[in-house]
C-alpha positions in Angstrom: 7.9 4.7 -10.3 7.4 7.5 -12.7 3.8 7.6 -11.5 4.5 8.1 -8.0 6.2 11.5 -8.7 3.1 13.6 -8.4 1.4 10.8 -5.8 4.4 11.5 -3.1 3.6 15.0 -3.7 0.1 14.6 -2.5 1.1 12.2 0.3 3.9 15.2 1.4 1.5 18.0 1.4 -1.0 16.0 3.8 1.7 14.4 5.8 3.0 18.0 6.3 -0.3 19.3 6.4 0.3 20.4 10.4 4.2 22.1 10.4 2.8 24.9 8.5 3.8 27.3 11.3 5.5 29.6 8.7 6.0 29.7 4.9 9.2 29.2 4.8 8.9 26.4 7.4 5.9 24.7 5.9 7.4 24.8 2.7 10.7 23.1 3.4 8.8 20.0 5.1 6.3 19.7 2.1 9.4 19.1 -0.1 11.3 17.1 2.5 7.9 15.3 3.2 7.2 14.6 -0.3 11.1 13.6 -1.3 11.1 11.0 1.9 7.5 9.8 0.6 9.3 8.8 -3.0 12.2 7.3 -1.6 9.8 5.1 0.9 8.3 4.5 -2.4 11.0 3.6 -4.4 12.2 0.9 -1.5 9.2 -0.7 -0.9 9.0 -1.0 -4.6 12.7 -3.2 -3.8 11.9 -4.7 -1.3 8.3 -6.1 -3.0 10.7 -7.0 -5.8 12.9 -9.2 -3.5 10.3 -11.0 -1.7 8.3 -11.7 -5.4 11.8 -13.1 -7.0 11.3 -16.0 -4.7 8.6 -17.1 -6.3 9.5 -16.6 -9.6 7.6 -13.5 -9.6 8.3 -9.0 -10.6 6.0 -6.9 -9.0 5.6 -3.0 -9.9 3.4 -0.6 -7.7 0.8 1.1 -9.5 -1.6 3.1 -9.2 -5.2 2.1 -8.4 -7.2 2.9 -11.6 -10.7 2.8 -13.0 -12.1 3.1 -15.9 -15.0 4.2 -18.3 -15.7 3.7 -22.0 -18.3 6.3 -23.6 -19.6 5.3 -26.7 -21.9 8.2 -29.0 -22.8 8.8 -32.6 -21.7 11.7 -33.8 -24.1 12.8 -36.4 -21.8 14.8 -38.3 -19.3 13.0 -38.5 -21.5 9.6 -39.1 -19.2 7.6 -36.6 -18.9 6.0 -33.6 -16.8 7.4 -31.7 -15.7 5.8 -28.2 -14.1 7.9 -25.1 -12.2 6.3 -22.4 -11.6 8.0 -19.2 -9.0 6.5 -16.8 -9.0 8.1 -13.4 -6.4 7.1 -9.9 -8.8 6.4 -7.4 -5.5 6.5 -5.0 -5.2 9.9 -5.9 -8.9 11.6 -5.2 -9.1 9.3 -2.0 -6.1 10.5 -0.4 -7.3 14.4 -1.5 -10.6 14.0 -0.5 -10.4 12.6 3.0 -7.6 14.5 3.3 -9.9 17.5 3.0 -13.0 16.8 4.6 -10.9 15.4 7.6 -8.6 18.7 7.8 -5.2 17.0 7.0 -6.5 14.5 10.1 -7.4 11.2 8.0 -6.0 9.8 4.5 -5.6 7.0 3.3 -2.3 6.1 1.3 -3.3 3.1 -1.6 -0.9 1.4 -3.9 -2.2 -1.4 -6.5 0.5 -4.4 -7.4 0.6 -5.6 -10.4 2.5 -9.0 -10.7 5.0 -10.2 -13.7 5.7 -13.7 -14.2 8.7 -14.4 -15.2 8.6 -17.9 -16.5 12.2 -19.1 -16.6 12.2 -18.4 -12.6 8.5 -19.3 -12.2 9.2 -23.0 -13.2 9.9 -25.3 -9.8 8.5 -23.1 -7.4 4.8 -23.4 -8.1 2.5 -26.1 -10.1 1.0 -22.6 -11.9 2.5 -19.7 -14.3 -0.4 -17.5 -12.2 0.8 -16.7 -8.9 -1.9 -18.0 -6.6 -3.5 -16.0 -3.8 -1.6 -17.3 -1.3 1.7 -15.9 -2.7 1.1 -12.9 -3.4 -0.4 -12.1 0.5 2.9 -13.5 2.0 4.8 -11.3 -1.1 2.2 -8.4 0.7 3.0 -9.3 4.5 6.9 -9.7 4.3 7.4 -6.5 2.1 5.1 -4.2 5.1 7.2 -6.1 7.3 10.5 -5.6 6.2 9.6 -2.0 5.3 9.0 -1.9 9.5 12.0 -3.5 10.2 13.9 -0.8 7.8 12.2 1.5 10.1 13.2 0.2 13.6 17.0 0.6 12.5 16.1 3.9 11.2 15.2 5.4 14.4 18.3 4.1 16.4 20.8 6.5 14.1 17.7 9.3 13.7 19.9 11.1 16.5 22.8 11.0 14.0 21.6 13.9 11.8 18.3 16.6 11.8 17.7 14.8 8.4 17.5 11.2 9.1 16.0 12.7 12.4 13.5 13.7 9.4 13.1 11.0 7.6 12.5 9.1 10.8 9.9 10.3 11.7 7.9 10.9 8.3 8.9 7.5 7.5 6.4 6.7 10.4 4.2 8.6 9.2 3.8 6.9 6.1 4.1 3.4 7.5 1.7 4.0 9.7 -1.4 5.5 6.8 0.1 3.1 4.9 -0.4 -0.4 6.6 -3.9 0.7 7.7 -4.7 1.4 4.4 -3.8 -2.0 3.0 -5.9 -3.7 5.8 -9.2 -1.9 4.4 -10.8 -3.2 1.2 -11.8 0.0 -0.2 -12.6 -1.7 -3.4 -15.6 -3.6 -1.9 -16.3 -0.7 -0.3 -16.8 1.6 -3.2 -17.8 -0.5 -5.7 -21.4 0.3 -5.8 -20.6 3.8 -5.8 -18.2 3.6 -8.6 -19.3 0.8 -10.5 -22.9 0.9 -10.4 -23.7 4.5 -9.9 -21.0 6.2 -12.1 -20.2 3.3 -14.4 -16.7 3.0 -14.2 -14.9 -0.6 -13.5 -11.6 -1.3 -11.5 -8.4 -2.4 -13.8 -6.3 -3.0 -10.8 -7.1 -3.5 -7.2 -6.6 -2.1 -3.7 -4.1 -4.3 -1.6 -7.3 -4.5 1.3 -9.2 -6.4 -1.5 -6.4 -9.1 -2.1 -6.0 -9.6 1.6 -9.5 -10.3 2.3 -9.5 -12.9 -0.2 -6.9 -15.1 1.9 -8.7 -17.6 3.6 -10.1 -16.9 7.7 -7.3 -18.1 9.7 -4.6 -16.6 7.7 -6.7 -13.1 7.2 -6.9 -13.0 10.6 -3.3 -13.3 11.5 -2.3 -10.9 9.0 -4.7 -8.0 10.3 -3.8 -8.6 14.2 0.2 -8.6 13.0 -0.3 -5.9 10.6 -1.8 -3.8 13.7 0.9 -4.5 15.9 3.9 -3.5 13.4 3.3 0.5 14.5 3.2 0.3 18.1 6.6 -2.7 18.0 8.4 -0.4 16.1 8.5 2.1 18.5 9.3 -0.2 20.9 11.7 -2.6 19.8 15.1 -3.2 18.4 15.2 -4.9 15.1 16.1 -8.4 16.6 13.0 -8.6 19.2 10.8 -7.1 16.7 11.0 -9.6 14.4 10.4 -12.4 17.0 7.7 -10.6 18.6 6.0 -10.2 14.8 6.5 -13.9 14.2 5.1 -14.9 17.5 1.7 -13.1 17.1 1.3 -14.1 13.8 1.4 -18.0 14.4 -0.5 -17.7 17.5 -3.2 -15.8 15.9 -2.8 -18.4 12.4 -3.3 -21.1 15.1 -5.7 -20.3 17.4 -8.0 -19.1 14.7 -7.4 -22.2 12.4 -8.1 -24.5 15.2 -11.7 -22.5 16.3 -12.3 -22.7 12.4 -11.5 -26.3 12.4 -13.8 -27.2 15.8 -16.7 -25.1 14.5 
């Protein structure tokens, strides 16, 4: 989580880009915008963690890297010498569209990177490698019981101006965030930042694992995923949850039986 220190920071400034009404006022919710950001952080990195111990599985958020290897001969020195540059692609997206987009739209990227853990592993799958399958439903049920955090969250917001706060930048967040892991900006940029500048991808966007799942179950997880903002505003805790589960098998079954006639 050490990573996500300066990363929140980022994420604070743009998600506080617009209460910049005075110094003093802009500068408070940049740091309470940037502390709720770490803590939403730090809990989705426990609740990931929960859902992955079912299946025998630790799971760490990191950051989405590339890199590049530059080998030259120094003549000098009469060596090879080889240069590797790693760079967070999280990190210049969320800048850069925060920019050009005037604090408007950003995108907020994790990568996962999964642990086996092979005493645990042993009776819940035929494979040591966590197939694709588990880790979208690891994906699916941490969002959603990030969302369900949330719709408790706002009943007690009235409780005190910080959870009022935290409420609502918690929203915030959720809301960049779960569009953001829809969209497989890997795909995306990969013939910009593989083929024109050279670099390759050492861990992936959460869009390009999702996309992977098969038709029915992509499709159900991108209609549901949708729906999470606006049934969180909604919704109490208990009816959210059915409502969630009840879109997401309709979808699942409506699209696996067109897939299955055609």
């Amino acid at each position: 989580m050490k990573n996500y220190i300066l990363y929140s920071i980022i994420v604070g400034f743009f998600l506080s880009y617009y209460t910049w009404d005075s110094i003093y006022r802009g500068i408070i919710n940049f740091v309470f915008a940037s502390l709720f950001t770490f803590i939403n952080f730090s809990i989705m990195q426990f609740l990931f963690n929960i859902v992955a111990g079912y299946y025998g599985l630790q799971l760490e958020l990191d950051n989405v890297l590339i890199k590049k290897t530059v080998t030259k001969y120094y003549h000098l020195k009469r060596e090879v010498i080889s240069k590797t540059s790693v760079v967070p692609l999280n990190y210049i997206l969320t800048i850069l569209f925060g920019l050009i987009t005037n604090g408007l739209l950003y995108p907020i990227n994790v990568s996962l990177r999964f642990i086996v853990i092979e005493s645990k592993r042993i009776g819940k799958s035929k494979s040591l490698d966590p197939s694709f399958g588990e880790k979208i439903r690891i994906i699916f049920f941490s969002i959603f019981g990030m969302w369900l955090i949330y719709t408790v969250l706002k009943y007690v917001s009235w409780l005190n101006p910080v959870i009022s706060a935290y409420a609502f930048y918690t929203y915030k967040f959720l809301l960049i965030f779960t569009i953001s892991s829809i969209i497989p900006f890997g795909m995306i940029l990969a013939p910009l930042v593989v083929k024109k500048f050279g670099y390759e991808f050492t861990t992936n966007f959460i869009g390009d694992l999702l996309i992977f799942s098969n038709r029915p179950t992509y499709a159900a997880l991108v209609f549901t995923l949708i729906f999470l903002p606006i049934f969180s505003i909604f919704l109490d805790p208990v009816l959210f949850s059915v409502f969630v589960t009840i879109i997401y098998s309709v979808v699942w079954l409506r699209t696996k039986y067109l897939v299955e006639v055609s």
